[in-house]
Every structure is written in C-alpha cells, then in structure tokens.
C-alpha positions in Angstrom: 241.8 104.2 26.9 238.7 106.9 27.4 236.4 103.5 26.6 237.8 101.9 29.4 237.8 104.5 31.9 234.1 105.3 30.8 233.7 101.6 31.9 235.3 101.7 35.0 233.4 104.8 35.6 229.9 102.9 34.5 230.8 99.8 36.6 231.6 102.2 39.8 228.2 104.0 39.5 226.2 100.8 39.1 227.7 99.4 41.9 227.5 102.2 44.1 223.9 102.7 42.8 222.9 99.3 43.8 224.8 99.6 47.1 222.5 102.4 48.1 219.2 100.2 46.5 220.6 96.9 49.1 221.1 99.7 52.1 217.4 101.5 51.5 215.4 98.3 50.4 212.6 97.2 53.3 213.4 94.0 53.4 217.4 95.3 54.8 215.2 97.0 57.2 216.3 97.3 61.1 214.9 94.5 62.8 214.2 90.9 63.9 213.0 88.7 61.4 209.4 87.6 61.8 210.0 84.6 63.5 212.4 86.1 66.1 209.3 88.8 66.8 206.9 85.3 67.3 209.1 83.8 69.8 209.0 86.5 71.9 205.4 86.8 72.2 205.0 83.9 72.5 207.3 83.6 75.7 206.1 87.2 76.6 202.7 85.7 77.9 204.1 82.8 80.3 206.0 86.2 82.3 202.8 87.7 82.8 201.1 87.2 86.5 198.0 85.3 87.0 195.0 87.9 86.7 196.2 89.2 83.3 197.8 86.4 82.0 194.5 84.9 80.8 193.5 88.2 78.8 197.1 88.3 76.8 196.8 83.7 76.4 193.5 83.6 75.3 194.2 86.5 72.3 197.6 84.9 71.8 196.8 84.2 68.4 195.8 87.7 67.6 199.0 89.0 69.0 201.1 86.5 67.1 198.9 87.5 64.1 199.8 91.4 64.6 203.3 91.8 66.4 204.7 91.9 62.9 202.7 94.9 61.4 205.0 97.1 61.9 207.4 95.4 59.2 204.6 95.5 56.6 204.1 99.4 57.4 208.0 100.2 56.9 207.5 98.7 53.1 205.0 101.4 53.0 206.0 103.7 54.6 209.6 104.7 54.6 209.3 107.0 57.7 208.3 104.6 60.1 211.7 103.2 60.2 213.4 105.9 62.1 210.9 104.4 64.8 212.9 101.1 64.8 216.2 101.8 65.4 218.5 104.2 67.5 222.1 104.9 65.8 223.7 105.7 69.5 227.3 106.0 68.1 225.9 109.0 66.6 226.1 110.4 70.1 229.6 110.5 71.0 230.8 107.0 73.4 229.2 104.7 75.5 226.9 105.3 77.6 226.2 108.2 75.6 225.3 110.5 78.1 225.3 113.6 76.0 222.1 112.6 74.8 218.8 113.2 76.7 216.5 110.6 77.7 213.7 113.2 77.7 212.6 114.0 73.6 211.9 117.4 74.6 215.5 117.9 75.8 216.8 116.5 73.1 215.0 118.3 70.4 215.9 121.2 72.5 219.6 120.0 72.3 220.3 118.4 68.9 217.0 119.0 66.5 214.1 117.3 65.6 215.4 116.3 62.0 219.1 114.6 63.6 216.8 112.8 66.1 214.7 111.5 63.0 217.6 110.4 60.8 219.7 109.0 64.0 216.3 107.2 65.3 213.5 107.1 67.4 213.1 103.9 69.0 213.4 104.7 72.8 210.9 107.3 72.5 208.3 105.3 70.1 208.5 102.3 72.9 207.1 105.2 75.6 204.6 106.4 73.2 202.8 103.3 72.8 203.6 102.5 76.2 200.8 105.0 77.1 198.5 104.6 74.1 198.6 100.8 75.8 197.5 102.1 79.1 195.2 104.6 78.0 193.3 101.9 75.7 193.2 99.8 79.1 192.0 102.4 81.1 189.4 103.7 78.7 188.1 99.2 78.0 188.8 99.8 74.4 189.9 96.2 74.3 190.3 95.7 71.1 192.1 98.5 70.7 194.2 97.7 73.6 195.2 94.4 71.9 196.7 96.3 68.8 198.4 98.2 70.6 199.8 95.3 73.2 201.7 93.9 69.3 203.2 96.9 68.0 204.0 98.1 71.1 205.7 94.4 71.5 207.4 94.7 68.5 208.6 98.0 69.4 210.3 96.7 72.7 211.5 93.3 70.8 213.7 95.8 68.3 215.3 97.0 71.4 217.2 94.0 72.2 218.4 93.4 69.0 222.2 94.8 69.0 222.0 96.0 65.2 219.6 98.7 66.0 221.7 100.6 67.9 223.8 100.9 65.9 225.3 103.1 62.6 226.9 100.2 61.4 223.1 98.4 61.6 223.9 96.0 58.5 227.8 95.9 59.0 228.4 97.9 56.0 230.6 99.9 58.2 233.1 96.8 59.2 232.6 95.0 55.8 230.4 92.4 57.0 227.1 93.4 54.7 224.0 91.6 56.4 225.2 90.7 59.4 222.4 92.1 61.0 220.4 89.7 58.6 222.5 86.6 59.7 222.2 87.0 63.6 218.8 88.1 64.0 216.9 86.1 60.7 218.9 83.2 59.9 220.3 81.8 62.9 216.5 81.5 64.6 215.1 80.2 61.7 217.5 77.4 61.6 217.8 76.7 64.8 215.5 78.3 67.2 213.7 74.6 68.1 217.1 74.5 70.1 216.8 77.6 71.8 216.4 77.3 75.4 214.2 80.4 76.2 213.9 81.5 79.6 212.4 84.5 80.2 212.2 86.1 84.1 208.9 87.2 85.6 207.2 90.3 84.4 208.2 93.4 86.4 206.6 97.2 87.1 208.7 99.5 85.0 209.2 103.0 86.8 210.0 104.7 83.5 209.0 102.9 80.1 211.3 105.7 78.1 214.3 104.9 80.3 214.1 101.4 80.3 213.7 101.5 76.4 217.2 103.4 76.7 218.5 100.9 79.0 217.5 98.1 76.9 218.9 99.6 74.3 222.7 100.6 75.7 222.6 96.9 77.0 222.2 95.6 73.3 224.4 98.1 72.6 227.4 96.5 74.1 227.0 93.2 71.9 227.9 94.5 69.0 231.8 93.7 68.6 231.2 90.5 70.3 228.8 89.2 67.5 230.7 91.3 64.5 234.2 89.3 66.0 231.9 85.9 66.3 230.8 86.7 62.4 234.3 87.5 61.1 235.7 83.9 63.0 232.5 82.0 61.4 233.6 83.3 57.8 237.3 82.4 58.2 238.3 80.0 55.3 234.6 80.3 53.7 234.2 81.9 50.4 230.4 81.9 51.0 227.8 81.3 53.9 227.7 77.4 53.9 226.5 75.1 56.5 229.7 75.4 58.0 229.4 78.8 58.6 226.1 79.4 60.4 227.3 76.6 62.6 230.1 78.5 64.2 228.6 81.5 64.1 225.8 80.1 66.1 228.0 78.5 68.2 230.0 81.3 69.0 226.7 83.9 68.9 224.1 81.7 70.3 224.6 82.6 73.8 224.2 86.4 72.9 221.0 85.5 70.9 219.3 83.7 72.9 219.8 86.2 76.1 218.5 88.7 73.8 215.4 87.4 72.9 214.8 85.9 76.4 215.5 89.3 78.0 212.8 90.7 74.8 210.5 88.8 76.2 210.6 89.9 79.9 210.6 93.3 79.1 207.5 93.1 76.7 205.8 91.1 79.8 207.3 93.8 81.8 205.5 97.0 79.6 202.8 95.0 79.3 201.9 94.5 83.2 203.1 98.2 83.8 200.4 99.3 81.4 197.7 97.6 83.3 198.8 98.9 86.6 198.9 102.1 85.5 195.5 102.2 83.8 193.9 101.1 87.3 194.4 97.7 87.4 191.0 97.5 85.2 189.3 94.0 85.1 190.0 92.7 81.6 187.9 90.1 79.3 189.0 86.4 79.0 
C-alpha cells in the first residue's frame, strides 16, 4: 500500500513537473506563429500611402527577414515575454477600466512587478512607437527599419485574442494549446485561402491607447474561439483532419479579421511614425 501511494505520489509530481516545463517552454510562448507575423507584413505595406510606401516595398524583404526577432529573443531571454502579452482578466471585467492606460499611473496604482508578471504589451507597442519615429526623424534608416519589425511584431501580438488573456494557452478551460491551434496551425494549413483585406493606413492620435484598444477588441474573441475549439473536438479523440476543418470553419472568420485588422494597424503605426518625425523624405 505505501509502494503504491509513493507511486501515485511520483506520477503526480512528474506530471505536474512537466505541466509547468509545457507552460514555461519558448516555443508555448504568447504569440503568432511565424508565418501569421509574415502575412501581416506583408499586407502591412499595400496600406501604406504612396510617398512611403516605396521605402517600407523596397526593404520588404528585410522586414519579412526581422519581424520575427522578437520570438528568437524570448528563447533567450525569458523577460522579454512579459512584453508580448497583456493578462487583462487580471484587472477585474471588461473593459477593465480600473487599469490605467498611462504606465506611470499604473505603476503608481498596482506596482511595477504585477505589471511585469500580468504583461506589458500595450506599453512595449508605445515605446517602440517612438524609438520608430525618433530613428526617422534623426535618418538613421537602417535603424529605423529594425525598429519598423519589432515594433510590427509587437502591434501583430495585439490582435491575437490569447494574449490578453490569463487563460493564454487554455490551460484554464482544459483546452491546452489552443492558442497554438488558432494562431499556428490553422494559417499554416490554410492561409493560401485567406482572403486578407486590410483598410488603408490611418494617423493614430495615441499609439499606447490604441495598443489598449486593439487589445480589448481581441479581447472579446476569446469565448467565441474557445466554444468554436470545444465544437471542433466533439467526437475526436485527437486533432485529425477532421478537426482543424471545423474549427477553421467555425474560427476562420475571427482569424482572418484579426490578422487583416494586424495589418492596418501596423500600416497605421507605421505612417504615424513618419508624420510625427516630420514627414522626413526617406530612401527608396
């Protein structure tokens, strides 16, 4: 009897150990898979106005190259991931107005280290919002193009609904990797259908506050996509064909707004970087 309650004991721990190893690994990271981060880029550039358009086309390549960094730098370095991700259940009900827009206030109110561990990503995308501008301004081009792909991938991680979220890999609702499905798996199997349509680029008033707003309207997703992913999974004892083909049908919709709406806001910081830095004449 003490054997087997040592074993039961053994096989809890080991599980639980490598349930903590699946929630911390990189790879379970936050985020868009690489090719979701590609496709909005890519589309990114086509929102941008004649004048600027021809600076972003013609180092297309680079930014295609580079959007991704940021992915390789979490496996690094653990601490960049509270820059990817904003756990807004962690602030009471939607829209979560008990927590300030402005990082000062909200240091002020809740403490550097709960703003850490609950997420930065609103705040990173205004950051790098103005290292954009002020590498425009100053014709540090090359600079300027760096910081144009991590600051993309920054504002792409805002439209995806799992970083928003506590419950960012469904460990929360019992659906581990969720996250993985909807934002990895389903474009990499069928984003050749996707019908992208991104809206012009816009002047953005506030960067930080429309990284919130991005963020509250990715936000409101989330049970639509967990409900889509529980119906997919009925009568499946594993993720078959079957499977990603009802959940794409009944997810695709949200998906592919998402990533189309990435896009226009990543035209949209882009453009408002320019403007602010003067307007400067930039290199084709």
């Amino acid at each position: 009897m003490q054997g087997s309650s040592f074993q039961h004991v053994w096989r809890t721990g080991v599980a639980l150990a490598c349930l903590v190893f699946f929630l911390s690994s990189p790879q379970n990271s936050r985020a868009w898979g690489r090719s979701g981060h590609r496709l909005v880029v890519n589309k990114a550039v086509e929102t941008l106005p004649q004048g600027i358009r021809e600076f972003f086309d013609t180092n297309r390549s680079f930014l295609l190259q580079h959007v991704t960094d940021p992915l390789d730098v979490i496996a690094k370095t653990p601490a960049e991931r509270h820059n990817h991700f904003i756990a807004l259940d962690k602030y009471g009900r939607f829209p979560f107005e008990t927590l300030p827009r402005d990082y000062k206030a909200a240091v002020t109110k809740f403490g550097k280290s709960k703003l850490e561990a609950n997420g930065l990503l609103p705040w990173q995308i205004g950051v790098y919002s103005k290292k954009l501008t002020e590498a425009l301004k100053d014709g540090k081009w090359e600079e300027a193009k760096l910081d144009a792909a991590i600051l993309a991938n920054y504002v792409a991680e805002a439209h995806d609904p799992f970083n928003t979220t506590d419950n960012f890999d469904g460990h929360l609702s019992g659906q581990l990797a969720v996250n993985e499905r909807f934002g990895t798996t389903l474009i990499d199997r069928y984003s050749s259908f996707f019908p992208m349509r991104p809206n012009d680029a816009f002047f953005i008033s506030d960067p930080t506050d429309r990284a919130f707003e991005a963020c509250l309207g990715s936000h409101s997703w989330l049970e639509t996509i967990l409900l889509a992913d529980r119906n997919a999974r009925r009568g499946e004892n594993s993720f078959t064909d079957e499977y990603y083909d009802r959940f794409y049908n009944q997810a695709a919709a949200i998906l592919i707004r998402q990533l189309s709406d990435a896009a226009t806001d990543v035209g949209s910081f882009w453009l408002t970087a320019w403007i602010n830095a003067g307007r400067p004449q930039l290199p084709h």
